[in-house]
N, C-alpha and C positions, 0 to 999 in steps of 0.2 A: 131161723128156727122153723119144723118143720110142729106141726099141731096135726096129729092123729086122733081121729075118733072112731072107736069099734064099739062095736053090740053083737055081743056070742053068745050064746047057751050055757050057761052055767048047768051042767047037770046034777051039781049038789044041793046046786037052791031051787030048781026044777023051772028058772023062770031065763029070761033073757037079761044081760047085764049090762052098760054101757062101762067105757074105760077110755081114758082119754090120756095121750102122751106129749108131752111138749120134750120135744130131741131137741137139744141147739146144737147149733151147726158151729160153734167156736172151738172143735177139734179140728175143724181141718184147714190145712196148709197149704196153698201153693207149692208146687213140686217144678222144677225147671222151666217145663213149658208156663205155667202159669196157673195151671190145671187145679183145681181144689181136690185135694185127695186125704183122706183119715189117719190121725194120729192111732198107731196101735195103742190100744190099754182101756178100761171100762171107763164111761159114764157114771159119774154122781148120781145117784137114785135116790128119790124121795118118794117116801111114799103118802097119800093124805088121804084118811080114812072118814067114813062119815058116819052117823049113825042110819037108824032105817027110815028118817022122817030129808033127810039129806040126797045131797045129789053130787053127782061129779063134776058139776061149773059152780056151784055154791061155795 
């Protein structure tokens, strides 16, 4: 599982945002050589909201 953390500029909320991603890696398969390579077709998305007193590891 790959754990991505970004902070970008939200310019609707005029402030800087964090967002955090957990990818798991249980799409991909071995391919002849051995090689791990991706299954075509989308990822399960969840999405978990918080309110304004909240945080994105909370």
């Amino acid at each position: 599982m790959a754990l991505i953390r970004i902070n970008f500029m939200a310019a609707s909320l005029h402030r800087t945002v964090p967002l955090m991603v957990c990818l798991p890696t249980d799409k991909l398969v071995p391919d002849e050589q051995g090689v791990p390579r991706p299954i075509q077709g989308p990822f399960a998305t969840l999405y978990l909201l918080h309110g304004i007193l909240g945080s994105e590891v909370d």
